[in-house]
N, C-alpha and C positions, 0 to 999 in steps of 0.2 A: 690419857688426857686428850682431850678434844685440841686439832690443829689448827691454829690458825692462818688463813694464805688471803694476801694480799687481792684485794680489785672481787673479793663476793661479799654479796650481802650486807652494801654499803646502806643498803635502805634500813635497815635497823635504826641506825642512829638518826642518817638521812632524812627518813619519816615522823621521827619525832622533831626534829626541828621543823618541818612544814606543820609539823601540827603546832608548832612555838609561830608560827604566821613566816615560812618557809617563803611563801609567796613573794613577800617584802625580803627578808632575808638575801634572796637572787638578784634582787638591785646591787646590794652592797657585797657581791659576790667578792668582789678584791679586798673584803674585809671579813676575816678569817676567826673562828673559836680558839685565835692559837696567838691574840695579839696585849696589848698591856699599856695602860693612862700612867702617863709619869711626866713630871717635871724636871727630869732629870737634865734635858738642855738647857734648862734654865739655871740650875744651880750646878751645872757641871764647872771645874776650876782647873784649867786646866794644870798638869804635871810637869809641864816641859816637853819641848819638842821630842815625839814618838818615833822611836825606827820602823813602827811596821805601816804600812798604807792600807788604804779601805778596803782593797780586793786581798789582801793576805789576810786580813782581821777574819774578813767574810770566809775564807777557805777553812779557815780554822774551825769558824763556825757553825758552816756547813757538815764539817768533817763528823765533829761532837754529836752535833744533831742528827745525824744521819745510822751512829753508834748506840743514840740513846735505850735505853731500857726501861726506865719507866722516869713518870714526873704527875708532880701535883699541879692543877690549872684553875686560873681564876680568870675568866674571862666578859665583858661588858659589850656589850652593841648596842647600838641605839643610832635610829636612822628616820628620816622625814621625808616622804612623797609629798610636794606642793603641785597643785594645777592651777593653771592660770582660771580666771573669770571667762565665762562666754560672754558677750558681746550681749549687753545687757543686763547682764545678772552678774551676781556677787559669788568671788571664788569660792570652793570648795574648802573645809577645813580643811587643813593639812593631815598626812594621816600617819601618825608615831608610834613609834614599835621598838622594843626593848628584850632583850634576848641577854640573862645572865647564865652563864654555866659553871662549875665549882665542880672539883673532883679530882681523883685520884685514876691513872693509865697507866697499864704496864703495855709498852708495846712490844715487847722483846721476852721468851720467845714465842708465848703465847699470849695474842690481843685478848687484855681482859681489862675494866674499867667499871669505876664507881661514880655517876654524875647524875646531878642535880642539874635538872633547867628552869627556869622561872622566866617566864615570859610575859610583858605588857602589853597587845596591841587592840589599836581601836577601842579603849577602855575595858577590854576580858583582860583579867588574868589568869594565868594558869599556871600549873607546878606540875611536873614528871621527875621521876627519879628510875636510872637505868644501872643495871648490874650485872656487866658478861664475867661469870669469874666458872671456872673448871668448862664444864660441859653444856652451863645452865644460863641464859641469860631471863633476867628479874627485871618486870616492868612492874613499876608503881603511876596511874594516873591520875589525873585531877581529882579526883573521885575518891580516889585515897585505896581502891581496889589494886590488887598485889597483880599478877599471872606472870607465869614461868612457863615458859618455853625447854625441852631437852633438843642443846643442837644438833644431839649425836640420832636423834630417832626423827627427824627431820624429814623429808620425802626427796631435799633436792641439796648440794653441796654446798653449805651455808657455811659462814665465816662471819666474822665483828671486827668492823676494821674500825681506823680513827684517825685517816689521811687529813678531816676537817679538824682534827685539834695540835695533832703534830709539830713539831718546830719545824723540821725537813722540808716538808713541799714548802714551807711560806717561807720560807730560806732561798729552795732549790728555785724558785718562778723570779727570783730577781738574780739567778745566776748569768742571763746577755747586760745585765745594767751595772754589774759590781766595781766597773771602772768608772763608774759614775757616781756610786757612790761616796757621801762627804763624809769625813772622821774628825770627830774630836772624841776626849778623853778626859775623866778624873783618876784619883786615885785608884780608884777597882775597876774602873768599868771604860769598855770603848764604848761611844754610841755611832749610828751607820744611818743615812739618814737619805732620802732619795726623795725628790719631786716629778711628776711625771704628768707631762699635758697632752691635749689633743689623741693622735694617734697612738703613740704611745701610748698613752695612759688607760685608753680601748682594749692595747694587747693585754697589759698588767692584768685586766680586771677579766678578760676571756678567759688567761692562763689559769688563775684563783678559780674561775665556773669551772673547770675542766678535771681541775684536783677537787673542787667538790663534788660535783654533781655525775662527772664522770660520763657515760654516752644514755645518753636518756633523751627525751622528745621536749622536757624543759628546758635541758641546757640548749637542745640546740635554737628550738624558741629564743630564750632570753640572748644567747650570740646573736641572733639575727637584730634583735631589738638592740643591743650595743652595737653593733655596726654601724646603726643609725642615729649615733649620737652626733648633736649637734656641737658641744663642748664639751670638757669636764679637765677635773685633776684627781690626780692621786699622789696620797705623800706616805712616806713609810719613815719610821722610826724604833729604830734596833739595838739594844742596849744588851753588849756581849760581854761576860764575865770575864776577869782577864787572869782570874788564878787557874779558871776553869774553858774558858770557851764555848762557856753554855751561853745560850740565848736566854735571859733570864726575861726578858721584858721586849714589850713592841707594840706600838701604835700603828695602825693604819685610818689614813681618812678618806672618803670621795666624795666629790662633789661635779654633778653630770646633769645633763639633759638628754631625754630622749625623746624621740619622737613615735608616737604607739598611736596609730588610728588618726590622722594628722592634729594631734592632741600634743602638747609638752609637757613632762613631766619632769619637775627637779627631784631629785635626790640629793639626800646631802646625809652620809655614814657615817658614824665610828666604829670604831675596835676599839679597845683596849684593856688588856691582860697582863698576866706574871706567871712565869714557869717556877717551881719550887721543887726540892726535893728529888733532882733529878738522881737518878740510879737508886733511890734510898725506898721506892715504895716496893716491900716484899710480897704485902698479897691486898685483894681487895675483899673487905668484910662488907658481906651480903647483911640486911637485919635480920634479926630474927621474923620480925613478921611475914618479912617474905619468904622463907621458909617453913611456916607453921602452916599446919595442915589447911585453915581457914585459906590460902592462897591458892586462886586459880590456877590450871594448866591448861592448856593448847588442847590436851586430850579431853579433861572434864568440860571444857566449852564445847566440844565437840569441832573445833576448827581445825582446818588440814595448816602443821606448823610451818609449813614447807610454801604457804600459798601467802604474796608478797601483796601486804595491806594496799589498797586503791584507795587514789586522792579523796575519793568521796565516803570511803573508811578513815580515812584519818585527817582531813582536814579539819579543822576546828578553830582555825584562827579568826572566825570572826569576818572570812571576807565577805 
């Protein structure tokens, strides 16, 4: 069976979301495929005063997630670039961008995964559907054309990793804040819940670039363009199973200015997601169409599989 190792061949997935308008995506870097919309502080009741505090909840949390083996994800994004008006003229429409993803991951022992993205931005839509399962990873694009990839005849040590959807790293990057985190509780469920301004709230969204994007000439781009924010916040909210200690659900939001070309730009984020099914997914079923002989391969196109698609290969979001 094909191995999978942490930290290669992040761009698989990595590039299909810049193809989902990646570009924008990196604004809302501190808001993760791994977060969940819920009203749950709203209708939370409380149970009675709790023994445990918000950094023991979080350890526990951490611990589970960090154990996980596989889980089902349903994840939302949706975020807005505003520019102010020039000095005479009437602002720019704002520019909005929508990033859903749905699907089944086993992380544990071998990274393989079933996912659907649907993407809005700039008025394109677009649909991909990705399938790393045994040796073989199955791309489906807009176009509705299949191609399969074999990772094992590949030219260079490739891997499918899924640090971007994981509960762990979006756990592990608020591991200096967990004494700062607030707790309440209902009957099932703790929630964990953290606001983060100015500087801070700078590192939050670096540490997020750093588990996504990982060392690339983007990330360090966009770090540099965070650096130079002039405001912002970030709020995170985490609702922890209490029979289980799964991270079941999680919101993140940001809202920032930056200053790019002495231009301001606001951003203003969401996430939100729900983890499902944790340890219950046993295998991911490929479709049949992507398997049937009608579906391309790496070899039949004649591309070297081993050779990592350029932005100008795969961008398509419309910028």
């Amino acid at each position: 069976m094909y191995s999978a190792k942490r930290n290669r061949n992040r761009h698989y997935l990595a590039n299909t979301l810049k193809i989902s308008a990646l570009s924008l995506l990196l604004f809302s870097a501190a808001c993760t495929a791994d977060s969940a919309t819920t009203d749950t502080e709203k209708e939370a009741k409380p149970s009675g005063e709790t023994t445990q505090t918000a950094a023991s909840v979080y350890d526990l949390a951490v611990k589970e997630a960090q154990a996980l083996e596989s889980y089902a994800i349903e994840s939302k994004t949706s975020y807005t670039v505003e520019q102010p008006a020039a000095e005479g003229a009437e602002a720019p429409d704002p520019t909005e961008t929508a990033i859903d993803i749905t699907g089944d991951v086993i992380a544990k022992p071998e990274v393989q995964y079933g996912l659907k993205i649907d993407t809005l931005s700039q008025g394109q839509q677009g649909s991909t559907e990705l399938y790393a399962a045994g040796n073989e990873l199955h791309t489906k694009s807009n176009d509705g054309a299949w191609k399969t990839q074999n990772l094992e005849e590949a030219g260079e040590d490739v891997s499918i990793t899924t640090e971007i959807l994981d509960p762990a790293p979006l756990l592990e990057e608020l591991e200096s804040y967990k004494d700062s985190l607030k707790l309440t509780e209902d009957d099932n469920a703790y929630m964990l819940s953290l606001e983060a301004s100015g500087e801070e709230a700078g590192k939050l969204i670096q540490a997020s670039l750093a588990r996504q994007m990982g060392d690339s000439a983007q990330a360090d781009q966009l770090s540099a363009l965070l650096q130079s924010g002039s405001e912002g916040s970030v709020s995170y909210s985490l609702m922890i199973d209490k029979s289980t200690n799964q991270l079941t659900s999680s919101s993140v939001k940001l809202d920032t200015t930056l200053q790019v070309s002495e231009q301001s730009l606001h951003i203003v984020a969401n996430t939100d997601g729900t983890y499902s099914k944790q340890n219950e997914v046993g295998e991911i079923a490929v479709p049949a169409e992507a398997t049937s002989g009608g579906a391309a391969t790496e070899t039949d196109a004649g591309t070297d599989a081993s050779e990592e698609p350029t932005d100008t290969e795969t961008d398509t979001s419309g910028e």
